[in-house]
Backbone as a ProteinNet text record, in pm:
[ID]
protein_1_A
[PRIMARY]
XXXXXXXXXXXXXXXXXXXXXXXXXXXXXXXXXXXXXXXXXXXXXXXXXXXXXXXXXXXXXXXXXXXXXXXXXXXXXXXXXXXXXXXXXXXXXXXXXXXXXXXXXXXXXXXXXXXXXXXXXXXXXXXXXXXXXXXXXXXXXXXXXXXXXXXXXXXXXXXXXXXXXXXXXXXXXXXXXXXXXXXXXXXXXXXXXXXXXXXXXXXXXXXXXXXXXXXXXXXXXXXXXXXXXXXXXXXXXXXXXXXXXXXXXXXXXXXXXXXXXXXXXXXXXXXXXXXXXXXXXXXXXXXXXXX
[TERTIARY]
7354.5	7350.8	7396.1	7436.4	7507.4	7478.6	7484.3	7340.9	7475.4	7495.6	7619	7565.9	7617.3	7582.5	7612.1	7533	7603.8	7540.4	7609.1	7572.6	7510.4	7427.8	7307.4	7299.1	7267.8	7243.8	7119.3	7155.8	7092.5	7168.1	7280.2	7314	7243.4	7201.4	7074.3	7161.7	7176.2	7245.2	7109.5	7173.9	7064.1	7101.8	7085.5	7094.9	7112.6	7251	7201.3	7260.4	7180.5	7224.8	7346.1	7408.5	7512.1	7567.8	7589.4	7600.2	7769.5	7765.6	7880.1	7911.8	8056.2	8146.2	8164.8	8176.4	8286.2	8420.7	8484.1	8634.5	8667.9	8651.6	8735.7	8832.1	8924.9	9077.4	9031.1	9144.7	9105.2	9209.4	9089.4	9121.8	9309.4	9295.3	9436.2	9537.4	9518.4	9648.5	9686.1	9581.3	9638.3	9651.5	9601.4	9675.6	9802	9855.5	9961	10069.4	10006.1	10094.3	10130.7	10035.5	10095.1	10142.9	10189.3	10224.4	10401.7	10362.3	10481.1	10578.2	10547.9	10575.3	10595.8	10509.4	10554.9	10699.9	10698.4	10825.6	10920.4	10938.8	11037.6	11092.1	10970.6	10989.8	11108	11024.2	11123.6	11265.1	11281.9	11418.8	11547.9	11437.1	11504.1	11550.9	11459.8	11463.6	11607.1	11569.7	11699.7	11812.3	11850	11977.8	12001	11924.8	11963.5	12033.4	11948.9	11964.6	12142.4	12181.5	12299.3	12419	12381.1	12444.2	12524.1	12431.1	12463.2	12535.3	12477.3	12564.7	12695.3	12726.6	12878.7	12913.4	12856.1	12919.3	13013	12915.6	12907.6	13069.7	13061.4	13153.7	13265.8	13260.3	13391.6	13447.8	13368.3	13417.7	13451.6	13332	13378.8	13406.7	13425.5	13461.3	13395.8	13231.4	13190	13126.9	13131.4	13116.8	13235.2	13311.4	13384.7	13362.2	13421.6	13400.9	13355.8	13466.9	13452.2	13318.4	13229.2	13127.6	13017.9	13005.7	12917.2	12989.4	13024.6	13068.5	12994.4	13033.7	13015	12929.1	12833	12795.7	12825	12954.9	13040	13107.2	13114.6	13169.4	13094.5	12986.4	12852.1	12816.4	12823.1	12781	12887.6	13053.5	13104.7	13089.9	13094	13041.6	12913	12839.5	12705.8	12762.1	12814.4	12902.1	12977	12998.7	13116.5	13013.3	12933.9	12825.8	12769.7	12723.9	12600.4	12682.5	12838.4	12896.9	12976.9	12946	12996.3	12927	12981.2	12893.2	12816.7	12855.4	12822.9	12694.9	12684	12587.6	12489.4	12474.4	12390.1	12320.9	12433	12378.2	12298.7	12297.2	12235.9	12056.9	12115.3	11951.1	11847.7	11932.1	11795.5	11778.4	11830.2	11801.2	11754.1	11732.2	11641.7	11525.6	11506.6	11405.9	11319	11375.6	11309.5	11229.9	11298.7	11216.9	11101.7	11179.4	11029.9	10935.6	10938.4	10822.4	10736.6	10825.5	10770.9	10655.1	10728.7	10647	10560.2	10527.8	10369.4	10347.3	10332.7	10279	10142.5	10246.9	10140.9	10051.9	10115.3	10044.7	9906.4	9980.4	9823.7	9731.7	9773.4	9657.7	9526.6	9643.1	9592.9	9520	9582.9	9539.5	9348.4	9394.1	9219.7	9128.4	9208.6	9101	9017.1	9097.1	9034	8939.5	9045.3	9007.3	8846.5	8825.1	8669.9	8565.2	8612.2	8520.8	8499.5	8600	8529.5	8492.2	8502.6	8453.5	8320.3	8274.6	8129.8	8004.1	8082.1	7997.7	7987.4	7891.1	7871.5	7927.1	7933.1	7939.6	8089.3	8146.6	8311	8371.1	8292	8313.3	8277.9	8237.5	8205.9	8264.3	8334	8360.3	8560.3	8598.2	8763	8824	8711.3	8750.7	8836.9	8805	8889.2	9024.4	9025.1	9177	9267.5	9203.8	9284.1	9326.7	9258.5	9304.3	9431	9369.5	9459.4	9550.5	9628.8	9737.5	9849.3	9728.3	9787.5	9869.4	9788.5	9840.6	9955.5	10001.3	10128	10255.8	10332.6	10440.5	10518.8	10526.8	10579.5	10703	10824.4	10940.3	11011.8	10863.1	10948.5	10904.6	10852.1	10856	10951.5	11024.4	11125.6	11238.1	11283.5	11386	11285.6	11182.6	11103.4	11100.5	11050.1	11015.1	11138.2	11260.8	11464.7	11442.8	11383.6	11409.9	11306.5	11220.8	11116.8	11178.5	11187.7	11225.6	11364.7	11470.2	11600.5	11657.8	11778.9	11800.6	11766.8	11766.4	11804	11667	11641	11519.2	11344	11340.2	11267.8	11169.5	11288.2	11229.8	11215.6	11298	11298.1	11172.8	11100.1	10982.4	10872.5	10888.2	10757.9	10772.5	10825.6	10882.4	10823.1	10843.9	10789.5	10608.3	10566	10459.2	10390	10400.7	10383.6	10331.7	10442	10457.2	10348.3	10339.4	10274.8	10109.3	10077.1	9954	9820.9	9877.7	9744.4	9753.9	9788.1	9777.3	9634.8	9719.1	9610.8	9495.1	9486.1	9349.6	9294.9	9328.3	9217.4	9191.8	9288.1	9226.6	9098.3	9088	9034.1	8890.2	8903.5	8806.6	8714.1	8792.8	8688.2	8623.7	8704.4	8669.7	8518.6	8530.4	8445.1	8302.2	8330.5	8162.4	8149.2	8212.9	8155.6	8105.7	8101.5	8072.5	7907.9	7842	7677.9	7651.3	7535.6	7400.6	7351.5	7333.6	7272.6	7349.5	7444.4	7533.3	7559.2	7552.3	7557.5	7427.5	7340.3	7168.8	7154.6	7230.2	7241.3	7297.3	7427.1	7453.6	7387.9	7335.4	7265.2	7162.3	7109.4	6994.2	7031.1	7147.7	7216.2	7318.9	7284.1	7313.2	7469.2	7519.3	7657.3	7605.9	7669.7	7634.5	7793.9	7784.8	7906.6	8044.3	8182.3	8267.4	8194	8181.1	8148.3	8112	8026.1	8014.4	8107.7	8198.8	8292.5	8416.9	8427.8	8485.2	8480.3	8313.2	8281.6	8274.5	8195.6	8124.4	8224.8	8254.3	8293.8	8453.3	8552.7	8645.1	8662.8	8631.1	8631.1	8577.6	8524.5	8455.5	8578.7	8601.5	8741.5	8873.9	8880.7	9060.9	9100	9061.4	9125.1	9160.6	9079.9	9086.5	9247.9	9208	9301.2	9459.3	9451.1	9596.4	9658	9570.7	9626.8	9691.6	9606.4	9709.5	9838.6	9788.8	9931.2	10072.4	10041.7	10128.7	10190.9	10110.2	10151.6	10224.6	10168.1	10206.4	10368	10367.7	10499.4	10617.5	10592.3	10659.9	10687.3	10614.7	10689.7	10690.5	10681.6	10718.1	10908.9	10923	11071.1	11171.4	11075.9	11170.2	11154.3	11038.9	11053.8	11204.2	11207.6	11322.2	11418.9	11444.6	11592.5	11603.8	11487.8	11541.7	11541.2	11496.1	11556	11686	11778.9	11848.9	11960.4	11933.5	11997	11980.1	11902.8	11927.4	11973.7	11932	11953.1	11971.2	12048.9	12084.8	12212.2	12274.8	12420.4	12423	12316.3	12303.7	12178.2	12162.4	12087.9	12128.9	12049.8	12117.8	12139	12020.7	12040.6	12178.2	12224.6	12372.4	12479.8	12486.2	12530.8	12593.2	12458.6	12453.6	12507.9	12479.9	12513.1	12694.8	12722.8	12878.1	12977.5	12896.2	12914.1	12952.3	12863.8	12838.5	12953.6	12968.4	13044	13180.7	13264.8	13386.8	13381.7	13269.8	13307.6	13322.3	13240.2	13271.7	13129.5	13140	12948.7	12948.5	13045.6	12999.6	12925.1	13020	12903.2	12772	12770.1	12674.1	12527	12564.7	12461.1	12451.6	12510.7	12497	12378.1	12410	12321	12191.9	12185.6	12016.6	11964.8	12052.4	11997.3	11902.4	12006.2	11980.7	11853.4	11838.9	11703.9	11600.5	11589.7	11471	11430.3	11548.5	11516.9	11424.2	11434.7	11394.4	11271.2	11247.4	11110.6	11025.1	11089.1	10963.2	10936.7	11056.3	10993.2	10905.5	10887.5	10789.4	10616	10616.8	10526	10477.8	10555	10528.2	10463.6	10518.6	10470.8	10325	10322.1	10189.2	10106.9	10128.8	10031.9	9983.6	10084.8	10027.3	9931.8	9967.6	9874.9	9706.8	9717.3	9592	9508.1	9621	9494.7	9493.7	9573.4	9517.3	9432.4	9415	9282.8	9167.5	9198.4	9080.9	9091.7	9032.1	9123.4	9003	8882.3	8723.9	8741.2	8854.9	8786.9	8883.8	8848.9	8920.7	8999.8	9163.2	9236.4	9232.9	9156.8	9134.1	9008.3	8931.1	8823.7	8893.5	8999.1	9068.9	9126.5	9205.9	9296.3	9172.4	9114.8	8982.5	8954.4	8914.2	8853.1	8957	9088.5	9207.8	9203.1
15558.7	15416.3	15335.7	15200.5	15102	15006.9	14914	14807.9	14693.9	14617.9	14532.6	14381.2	14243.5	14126	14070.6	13975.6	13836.4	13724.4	13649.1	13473.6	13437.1	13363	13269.2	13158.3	13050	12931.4	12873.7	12821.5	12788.4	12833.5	12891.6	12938.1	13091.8	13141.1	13207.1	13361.9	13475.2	13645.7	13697.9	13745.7	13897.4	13997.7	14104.9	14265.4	14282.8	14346.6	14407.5	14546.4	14622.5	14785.7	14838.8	14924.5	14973.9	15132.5	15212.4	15343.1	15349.8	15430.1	15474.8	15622.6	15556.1	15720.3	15780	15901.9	15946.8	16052.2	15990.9	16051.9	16177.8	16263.7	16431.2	16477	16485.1	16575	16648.4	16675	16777.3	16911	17011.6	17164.8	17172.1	17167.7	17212.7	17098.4	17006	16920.8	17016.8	16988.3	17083	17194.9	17293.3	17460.1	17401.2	17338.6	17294.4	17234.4	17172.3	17129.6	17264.9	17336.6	17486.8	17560.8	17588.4	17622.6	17625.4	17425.5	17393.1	17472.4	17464.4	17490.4	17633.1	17672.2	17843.8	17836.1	17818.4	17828.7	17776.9	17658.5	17575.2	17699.8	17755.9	17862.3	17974.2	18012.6	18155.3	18102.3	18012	17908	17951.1	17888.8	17898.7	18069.3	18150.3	18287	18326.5	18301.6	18389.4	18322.7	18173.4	18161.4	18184.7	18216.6	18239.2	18385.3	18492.6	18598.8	18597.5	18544	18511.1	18482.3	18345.9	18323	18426.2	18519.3	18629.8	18764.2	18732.2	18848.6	18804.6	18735.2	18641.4	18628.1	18606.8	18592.1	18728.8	18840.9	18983.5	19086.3	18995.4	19082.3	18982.4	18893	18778.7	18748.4	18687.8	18596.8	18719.4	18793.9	18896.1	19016.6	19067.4	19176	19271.2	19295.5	19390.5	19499.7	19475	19572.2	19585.5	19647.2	19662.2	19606.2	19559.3	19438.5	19550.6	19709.3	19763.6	19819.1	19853.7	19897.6	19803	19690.9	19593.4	19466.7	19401.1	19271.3	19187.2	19045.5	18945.1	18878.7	18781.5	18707.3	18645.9	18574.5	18487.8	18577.2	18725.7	18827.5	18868.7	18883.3	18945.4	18850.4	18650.9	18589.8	18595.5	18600.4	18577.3	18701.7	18803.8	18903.8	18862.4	18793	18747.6	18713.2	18578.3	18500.7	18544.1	18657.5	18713.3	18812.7	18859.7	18964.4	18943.5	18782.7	18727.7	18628.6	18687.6	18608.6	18751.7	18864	18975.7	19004.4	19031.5	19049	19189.8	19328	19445.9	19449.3	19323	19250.7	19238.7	19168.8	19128.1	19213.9	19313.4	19411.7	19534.5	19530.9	19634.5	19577.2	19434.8	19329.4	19385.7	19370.8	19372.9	19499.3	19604.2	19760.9	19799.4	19751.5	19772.5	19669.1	19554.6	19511.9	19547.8	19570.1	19606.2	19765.9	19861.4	19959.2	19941.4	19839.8	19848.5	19774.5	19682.7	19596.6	19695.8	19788.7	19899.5	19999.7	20028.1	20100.2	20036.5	19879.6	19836	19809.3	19788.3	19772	19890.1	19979.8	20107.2	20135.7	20105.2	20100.6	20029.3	19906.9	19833.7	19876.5	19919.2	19934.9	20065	20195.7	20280.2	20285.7	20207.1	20136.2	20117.8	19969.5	19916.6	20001.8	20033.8	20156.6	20230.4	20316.6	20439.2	20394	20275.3	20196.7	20174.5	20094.3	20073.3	20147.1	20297.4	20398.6	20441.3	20459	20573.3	20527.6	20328.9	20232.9	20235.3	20252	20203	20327.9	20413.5	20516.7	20681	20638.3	20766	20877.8	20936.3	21047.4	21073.5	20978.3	20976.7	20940.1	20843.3	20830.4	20940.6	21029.5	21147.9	21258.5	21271.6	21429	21342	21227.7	21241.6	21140.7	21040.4	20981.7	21003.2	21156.4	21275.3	21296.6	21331.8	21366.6	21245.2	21158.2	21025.7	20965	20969.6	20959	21073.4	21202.1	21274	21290.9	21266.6	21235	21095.2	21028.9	20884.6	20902.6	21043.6	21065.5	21171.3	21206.6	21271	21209.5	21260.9	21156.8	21208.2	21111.8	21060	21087	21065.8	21077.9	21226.7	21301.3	21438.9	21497.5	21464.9	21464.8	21400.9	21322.8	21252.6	21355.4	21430.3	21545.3	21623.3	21696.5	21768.8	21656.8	21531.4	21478.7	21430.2	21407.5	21414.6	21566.5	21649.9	21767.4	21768.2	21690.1	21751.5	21652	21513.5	21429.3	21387	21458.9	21432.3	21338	21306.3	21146.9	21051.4	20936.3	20816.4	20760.3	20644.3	20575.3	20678.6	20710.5	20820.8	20826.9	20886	20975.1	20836.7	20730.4	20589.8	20529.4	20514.8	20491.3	20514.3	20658.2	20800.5	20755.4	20728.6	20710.3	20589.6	20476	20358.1	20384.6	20418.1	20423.8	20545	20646.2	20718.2	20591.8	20541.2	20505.7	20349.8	20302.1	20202.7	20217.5	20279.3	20355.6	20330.2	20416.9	20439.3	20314.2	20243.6	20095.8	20007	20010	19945.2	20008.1	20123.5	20200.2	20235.4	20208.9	20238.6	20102.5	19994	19880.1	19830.7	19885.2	19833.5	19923.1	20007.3	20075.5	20012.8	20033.8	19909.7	19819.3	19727.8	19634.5	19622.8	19751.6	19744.4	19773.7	19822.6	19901.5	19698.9	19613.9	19492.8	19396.5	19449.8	19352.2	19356	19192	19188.1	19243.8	19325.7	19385.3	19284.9	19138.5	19103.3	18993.5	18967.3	18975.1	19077.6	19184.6	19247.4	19308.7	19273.6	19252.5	19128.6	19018.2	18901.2	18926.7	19003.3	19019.8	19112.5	19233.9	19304.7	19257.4	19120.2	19049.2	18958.7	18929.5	18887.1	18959.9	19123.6	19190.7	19228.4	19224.4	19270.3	19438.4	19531	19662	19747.8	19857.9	19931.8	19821.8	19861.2	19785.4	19641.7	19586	19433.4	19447	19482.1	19494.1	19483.9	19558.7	19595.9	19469	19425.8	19351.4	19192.3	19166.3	19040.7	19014.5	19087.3	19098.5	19191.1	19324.1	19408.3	19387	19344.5	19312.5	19188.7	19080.5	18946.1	18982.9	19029.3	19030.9	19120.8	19230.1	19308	19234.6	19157.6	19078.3	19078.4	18980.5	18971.1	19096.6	19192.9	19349.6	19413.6	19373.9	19453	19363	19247.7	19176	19191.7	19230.8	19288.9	19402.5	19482.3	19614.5	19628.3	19518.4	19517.3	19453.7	19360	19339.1	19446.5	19510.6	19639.8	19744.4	19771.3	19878.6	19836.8	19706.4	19607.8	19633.9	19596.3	19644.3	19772.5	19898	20033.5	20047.5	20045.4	20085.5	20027	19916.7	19869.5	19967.5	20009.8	20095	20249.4	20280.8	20401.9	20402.9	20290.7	20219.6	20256.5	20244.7	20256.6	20344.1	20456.4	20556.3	20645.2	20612.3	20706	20652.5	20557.9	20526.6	20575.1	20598.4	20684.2	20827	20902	21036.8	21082.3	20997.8	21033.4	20898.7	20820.7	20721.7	20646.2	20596.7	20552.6	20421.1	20346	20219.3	20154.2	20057.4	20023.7	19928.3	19848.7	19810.2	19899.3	20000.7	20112.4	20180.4	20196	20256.1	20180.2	20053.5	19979.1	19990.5	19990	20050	20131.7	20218.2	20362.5	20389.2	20325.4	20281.1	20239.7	20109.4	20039.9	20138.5	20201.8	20245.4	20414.1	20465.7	20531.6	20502.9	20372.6	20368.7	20248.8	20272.4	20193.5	20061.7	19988.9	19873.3	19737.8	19723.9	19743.7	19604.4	19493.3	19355.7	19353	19461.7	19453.8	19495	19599.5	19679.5	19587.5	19555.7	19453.8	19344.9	19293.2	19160.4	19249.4	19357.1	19427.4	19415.5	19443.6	19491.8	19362.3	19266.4	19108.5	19078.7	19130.9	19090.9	19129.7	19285.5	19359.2	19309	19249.3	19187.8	19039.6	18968.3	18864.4	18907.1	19002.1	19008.7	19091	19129.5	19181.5	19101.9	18995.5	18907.5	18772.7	18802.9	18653.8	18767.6	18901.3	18931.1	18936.7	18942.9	18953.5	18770.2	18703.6	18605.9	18523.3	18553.6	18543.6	18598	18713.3	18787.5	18710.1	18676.4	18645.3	18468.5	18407.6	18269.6	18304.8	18404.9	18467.5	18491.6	18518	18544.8	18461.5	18330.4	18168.5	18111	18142.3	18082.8	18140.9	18269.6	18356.9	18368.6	18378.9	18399.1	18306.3	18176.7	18097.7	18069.1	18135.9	18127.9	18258.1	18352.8	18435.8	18423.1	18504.6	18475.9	18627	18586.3	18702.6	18776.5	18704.7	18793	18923.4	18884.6	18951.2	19076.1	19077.4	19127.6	19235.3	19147.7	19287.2	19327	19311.9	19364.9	19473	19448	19604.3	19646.4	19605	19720.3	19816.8
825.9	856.8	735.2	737.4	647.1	680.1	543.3	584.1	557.3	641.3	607	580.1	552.5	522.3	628	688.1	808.7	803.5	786.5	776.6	836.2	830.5	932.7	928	1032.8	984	876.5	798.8	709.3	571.7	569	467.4	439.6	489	459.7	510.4	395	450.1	440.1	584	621.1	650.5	639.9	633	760.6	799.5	964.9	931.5	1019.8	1030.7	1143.6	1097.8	1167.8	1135.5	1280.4	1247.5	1166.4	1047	967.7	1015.9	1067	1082.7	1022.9	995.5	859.7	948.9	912.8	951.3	907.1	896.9	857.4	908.6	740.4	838.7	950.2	1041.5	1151.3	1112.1	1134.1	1099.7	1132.2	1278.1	1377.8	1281.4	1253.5	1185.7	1056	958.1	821.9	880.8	940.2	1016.3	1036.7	1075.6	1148.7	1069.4	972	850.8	722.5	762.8	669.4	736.9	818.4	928	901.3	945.9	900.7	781.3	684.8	557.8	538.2	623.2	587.9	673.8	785.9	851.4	838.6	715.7	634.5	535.6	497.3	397	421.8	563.7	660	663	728.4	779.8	625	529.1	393.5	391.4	353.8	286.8	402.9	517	644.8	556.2	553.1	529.9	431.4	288.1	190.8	231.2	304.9	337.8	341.3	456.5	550.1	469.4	367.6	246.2	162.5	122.9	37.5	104.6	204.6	268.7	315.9	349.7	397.4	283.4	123.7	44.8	-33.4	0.7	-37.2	46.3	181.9	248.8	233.4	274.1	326.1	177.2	103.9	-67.1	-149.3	-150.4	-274.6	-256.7	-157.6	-68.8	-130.3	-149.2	-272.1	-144.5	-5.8	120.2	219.3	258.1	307.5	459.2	536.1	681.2	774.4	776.3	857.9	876.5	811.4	774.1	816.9	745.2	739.4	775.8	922.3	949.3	867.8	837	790.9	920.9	831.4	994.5	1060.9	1042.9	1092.4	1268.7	1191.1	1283.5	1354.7	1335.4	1394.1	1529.7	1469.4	1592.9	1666	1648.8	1743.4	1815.1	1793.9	1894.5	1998.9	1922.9	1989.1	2114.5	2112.5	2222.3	2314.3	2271	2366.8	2438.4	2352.2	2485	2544.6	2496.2	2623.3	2755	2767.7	2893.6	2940.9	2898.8	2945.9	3026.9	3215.8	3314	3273.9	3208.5	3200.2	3107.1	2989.4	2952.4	3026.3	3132.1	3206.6	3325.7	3328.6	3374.2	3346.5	3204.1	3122.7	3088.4	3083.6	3022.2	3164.1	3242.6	3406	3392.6	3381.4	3379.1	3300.7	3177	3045.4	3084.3	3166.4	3124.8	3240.2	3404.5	3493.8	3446.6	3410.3	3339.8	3256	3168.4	3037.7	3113.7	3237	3308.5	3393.9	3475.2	3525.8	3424.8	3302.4	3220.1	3159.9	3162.4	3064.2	3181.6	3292.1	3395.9	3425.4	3414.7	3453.3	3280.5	3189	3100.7	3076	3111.2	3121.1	3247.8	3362.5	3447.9	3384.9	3364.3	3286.4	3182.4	3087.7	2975.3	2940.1	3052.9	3057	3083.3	3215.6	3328.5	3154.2	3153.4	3079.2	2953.6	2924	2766.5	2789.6	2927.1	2940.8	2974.6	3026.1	3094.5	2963.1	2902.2	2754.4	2689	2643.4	2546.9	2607.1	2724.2	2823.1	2820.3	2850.6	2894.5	2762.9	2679.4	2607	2581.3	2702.4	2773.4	2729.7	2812.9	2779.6	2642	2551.2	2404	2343.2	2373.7	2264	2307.7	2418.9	2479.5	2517.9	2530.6	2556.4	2447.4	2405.4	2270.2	2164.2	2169.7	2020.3	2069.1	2195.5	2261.4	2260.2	2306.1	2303.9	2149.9	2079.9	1951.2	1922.2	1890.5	1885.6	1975.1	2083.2	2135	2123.7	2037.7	2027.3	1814.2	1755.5	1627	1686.9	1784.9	1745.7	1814.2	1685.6	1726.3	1817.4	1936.8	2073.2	2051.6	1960	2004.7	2003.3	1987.4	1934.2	2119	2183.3	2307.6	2414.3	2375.2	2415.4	2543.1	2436.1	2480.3	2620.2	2612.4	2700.5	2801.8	2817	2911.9	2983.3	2966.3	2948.7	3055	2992.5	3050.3	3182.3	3182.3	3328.7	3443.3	3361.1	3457.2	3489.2	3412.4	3421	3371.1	3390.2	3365.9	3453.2	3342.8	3434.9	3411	3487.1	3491.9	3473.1	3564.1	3550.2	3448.3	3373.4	3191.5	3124	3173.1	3057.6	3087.7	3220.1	3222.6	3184.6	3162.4	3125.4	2957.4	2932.5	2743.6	2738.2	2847.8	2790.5	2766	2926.1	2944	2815	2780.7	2690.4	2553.9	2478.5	2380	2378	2515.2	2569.7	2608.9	2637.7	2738.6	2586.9	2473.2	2375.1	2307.5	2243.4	2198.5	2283	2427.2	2485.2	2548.9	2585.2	2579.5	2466.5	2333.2	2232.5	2174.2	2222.6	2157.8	2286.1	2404.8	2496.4	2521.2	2489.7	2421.4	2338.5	2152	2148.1	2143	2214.3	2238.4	2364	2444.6	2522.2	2422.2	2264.8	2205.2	2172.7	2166.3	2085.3	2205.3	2332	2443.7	2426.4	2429.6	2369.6	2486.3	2468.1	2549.8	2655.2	2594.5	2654.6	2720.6	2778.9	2876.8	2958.3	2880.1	3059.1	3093.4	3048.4	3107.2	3211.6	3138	3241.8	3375.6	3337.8	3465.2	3537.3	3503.9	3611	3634.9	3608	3643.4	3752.8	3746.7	3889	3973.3	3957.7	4048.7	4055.7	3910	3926.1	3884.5	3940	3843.9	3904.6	3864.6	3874.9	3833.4	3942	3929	3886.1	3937.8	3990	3860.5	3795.8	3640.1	3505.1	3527.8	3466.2	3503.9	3594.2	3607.7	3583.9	3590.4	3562.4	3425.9	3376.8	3222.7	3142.9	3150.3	3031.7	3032.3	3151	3145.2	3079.5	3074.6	2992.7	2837.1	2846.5	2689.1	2615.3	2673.9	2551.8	2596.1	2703.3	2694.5	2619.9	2481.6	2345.4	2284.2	2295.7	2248	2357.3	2460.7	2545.3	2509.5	2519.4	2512.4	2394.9	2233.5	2119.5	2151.9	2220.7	2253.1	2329	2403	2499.5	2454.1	2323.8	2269.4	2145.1	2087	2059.7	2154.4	2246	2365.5	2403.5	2419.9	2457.1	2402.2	2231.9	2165.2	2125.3	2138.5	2130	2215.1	2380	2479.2	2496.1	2435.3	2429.4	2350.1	2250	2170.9	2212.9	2334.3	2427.1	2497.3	2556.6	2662.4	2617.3	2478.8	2388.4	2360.7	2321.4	2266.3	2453.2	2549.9	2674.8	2690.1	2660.4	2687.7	2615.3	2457.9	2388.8	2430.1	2456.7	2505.5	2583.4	2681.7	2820.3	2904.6	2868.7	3025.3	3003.8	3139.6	3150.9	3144.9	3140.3	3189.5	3045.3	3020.4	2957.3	2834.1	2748.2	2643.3	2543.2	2511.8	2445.8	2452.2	2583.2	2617.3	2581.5	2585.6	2513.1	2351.2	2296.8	2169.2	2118.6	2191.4	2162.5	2159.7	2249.5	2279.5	2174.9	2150.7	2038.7	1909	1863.9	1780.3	1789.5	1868.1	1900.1	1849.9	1916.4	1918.4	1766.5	1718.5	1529.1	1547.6	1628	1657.8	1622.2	1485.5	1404.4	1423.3	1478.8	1493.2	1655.4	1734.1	1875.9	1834	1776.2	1748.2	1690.7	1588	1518.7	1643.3	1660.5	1766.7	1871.8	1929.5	2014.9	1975.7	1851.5	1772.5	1756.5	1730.7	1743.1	1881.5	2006	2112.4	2144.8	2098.6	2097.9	2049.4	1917.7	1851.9	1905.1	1945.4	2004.8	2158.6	2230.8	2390.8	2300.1	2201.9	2153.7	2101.9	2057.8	2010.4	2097.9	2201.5	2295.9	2387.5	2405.1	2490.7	2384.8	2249.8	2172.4	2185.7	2203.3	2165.7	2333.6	2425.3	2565.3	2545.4	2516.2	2535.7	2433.7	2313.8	2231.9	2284.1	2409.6	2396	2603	2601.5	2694.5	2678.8	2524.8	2444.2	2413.9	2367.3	2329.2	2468.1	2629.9	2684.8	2781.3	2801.5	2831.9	2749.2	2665.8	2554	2438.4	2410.1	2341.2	2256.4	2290.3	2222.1	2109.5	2115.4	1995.1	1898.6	1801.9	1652.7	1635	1608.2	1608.9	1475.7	1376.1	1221.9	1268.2	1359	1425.3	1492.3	1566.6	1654.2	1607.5	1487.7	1379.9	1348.6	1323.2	1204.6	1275	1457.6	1471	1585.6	1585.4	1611.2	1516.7
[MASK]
+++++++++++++++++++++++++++++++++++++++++++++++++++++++++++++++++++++++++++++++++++++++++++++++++++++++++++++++++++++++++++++++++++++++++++++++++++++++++++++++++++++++++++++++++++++++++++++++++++++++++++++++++++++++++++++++++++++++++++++++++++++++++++++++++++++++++++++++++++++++++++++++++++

């Protein structure tokens, strides 16, 4: 409270009381203003990047063009691939696959992520396997699964889902050991139990757990996609690539890998604003912490 002055008749000041605000920066503005600044920062470091390298190939010829295009060469390739119909036909066949393969990833995913995060029984006796299948490395299986399932879509799916599947069942996992007790006491006090359980209570509580994974899963399941596409498939952007790279042609080539990282981080970046608006109550330092 603040005791302010006001005039009276008679000449006469008297004290009146009044509630005092106090104003505080708000958190989200300064986040937002460093924010800023870091990404003034990035903006900078790329073109310096760009700078030096255009300066390296084009000005001082200290890399040879054929080898390493300039970026000048690199975007106009850009331009020319993203109005190439065979372009556009490779984007839907690489991306309808990789949607097919986190699809089944995530159903799989959760499913298992929450039976073995939930139930004892299953954390101590398939816990170990799942880890240990998730420590060996996946691409040396690549070729065998080429071989069971043949070419073509198929094997590019089994690769996504493979590379996709343990991300989000072990982040969903545990996310299911941090769901409170006493929430899901509440709920079996109003009669959710089994599914209905799992679905009301233990599914909401690991989301944040599960959508970290899935943005993990996302991203190596894309680079499952590419590498079935390099082994074994006719169609794809990977095939593309591979093409590219074949007939010595390193300004398509790079422009390709552009194209790739760009369709990888607008799906990381979809998924992650999936995350603040499903779960927009938890804290993602919490999240990494017990991924």
């Amino acid at each position: 409270m603040a005791r302010a002055l006001e005039p009276q008749e008679g000449g006469r000041l008297v004290t009146a009381t009044m509630p005092l605000k106090i104003v505080r920066p708000s958190r989200s503005a300064a986040r937002g203003s460093g924010e800023g600044r870091w990404r003034l920062l990035l903006a900078a470091v790329v073109l310096a990047i760009l700078l030096v390298w255009e300066a390296a190939v084009s000005w001082l010829q200290l890399v040879p063009a054929v080898f390493l295009p300039p970026p000048t060469a690199v975007a106009a390739s850009f331009v020319e691939l993203v109005v190439r119909p065979d372009f556009w036909s490779a984007f839907g066949y690489s991306l309808g696959n990789l949607a097919i393969g986190v699809v089944l990833a995530v159903v799989i995913g959760v499913v298992v992520g929450l039976a073995v995060g939930w139930f004892p029984v299953l954390r101590f006796t398939v816990a170990p396997f799942l880890w240990l299948l998730y420590s060996t490395p996946k691409v040396a299986l690549a070729p065998l699964i080429i071989l069971i399932l043949g070419l073509g879509a198929a094997s590019q799916i089994a690769l996504v889902l493979l590379l996709a599947v343990f991300p989000i069942m072990l982040n969903t996992m545990e996310g299911a050991l941090t769901v409170n007790k006493s929430l899901v006491n509440a709920g079996r006090v109003f009669g959710a139990n089994g599914i209905a359980l799992g679905v009301k209570v233990l599914l909401p509580g690991t989301l944040p757990f599960s959508l970290v994974g899935i943005q993990r899963g996302a991203a190596l399941g894309f680079t499952g996609q590419v590498l079935g596409e390099f082994l074994g498939g006719a169609g794809g952007l990977g095939h593309l690539l591979e093409r590219a790279a074949f007939d010595f042609q390193m300004d398509d080539a790079i422009a390709m890998v552009i194209v790739m990282v760009i369709i990888a981080n607008l799906t990381l970046t979809v998924i992650g604003l999936l995350r603040k608006r499903f779960a927009p109550w938890h804290d993602d330092r919490a999240t990494v912490k017990a991924g």
